[in-house]
N, C-alpha and C positions, 0 to 999 in steps of 0.2 A: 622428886627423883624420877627420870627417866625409866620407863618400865623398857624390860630387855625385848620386846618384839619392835618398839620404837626404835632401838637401836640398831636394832636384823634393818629394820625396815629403812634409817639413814644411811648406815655402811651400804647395804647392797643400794640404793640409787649413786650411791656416791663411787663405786668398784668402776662403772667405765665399761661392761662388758650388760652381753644382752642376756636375759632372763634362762636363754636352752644354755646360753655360754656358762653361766652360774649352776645351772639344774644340773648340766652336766659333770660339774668338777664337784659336786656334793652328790650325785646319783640321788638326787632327787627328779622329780616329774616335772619339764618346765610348767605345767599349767599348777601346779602347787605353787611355785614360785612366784608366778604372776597371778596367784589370788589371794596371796601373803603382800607381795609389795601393795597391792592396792587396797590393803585390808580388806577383805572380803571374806579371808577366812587365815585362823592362828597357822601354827606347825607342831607337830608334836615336838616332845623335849627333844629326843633322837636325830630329827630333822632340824632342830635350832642348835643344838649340838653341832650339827654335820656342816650348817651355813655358815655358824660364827666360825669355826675350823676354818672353812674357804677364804673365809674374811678376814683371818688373823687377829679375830677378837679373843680375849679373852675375860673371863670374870675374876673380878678382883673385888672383895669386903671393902667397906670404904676405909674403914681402920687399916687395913693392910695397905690400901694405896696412900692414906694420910704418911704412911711409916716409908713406903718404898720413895714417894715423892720429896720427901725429905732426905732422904739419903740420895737421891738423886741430884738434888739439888745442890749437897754438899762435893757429891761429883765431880758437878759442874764447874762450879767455885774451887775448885783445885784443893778443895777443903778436907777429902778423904780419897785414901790409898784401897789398895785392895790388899794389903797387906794388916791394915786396922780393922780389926773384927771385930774390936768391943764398939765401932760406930755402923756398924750393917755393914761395911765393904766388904769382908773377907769372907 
């Protein structure tokens, strides 16, 4: 399983913008930012908080995404309404 500073660390080279562009829309320090992409040093919780925000990550139990993916799925397949609540839609 992917440990979540791997994932800080994929999202933000994968975002498209530069390290002050990032620092600045979490009000973080760009030089934290760019000792964190190159691993050289973590972030606090607060500060991985404030990036995954910037990034539109969110944390999801893998039990919970097993369940939401599956109802997504059914979604997709035209399989479930939002009206059906005993299947996760509604």
């Amino acid at each position: 399983m992917e440990k979540i500073s791997d994932t800080l660390r994929r999202e933000l080279r994968g975002v498209g913008q530069t390290h002050v562009m990032v620092a600045q829309g979490c009000d973080l320090s760009p030089s934290s930012i760019s000792r964190f992409a190159a691993g050289h040093s973590g972030l606090s919780l607060d500060a991985a908080d404030r990036l995954a925000n910037y990034l539109g990550l969110l944390l999801v139990s893998e039990s919970d995404w097993r369940r939401r993916e599956s109802v997504w799925r059914l979604w997709c397949q035209g399989r479930l309404t939002r009206a059906d609540p005993k299947q996760g839609g509604g």
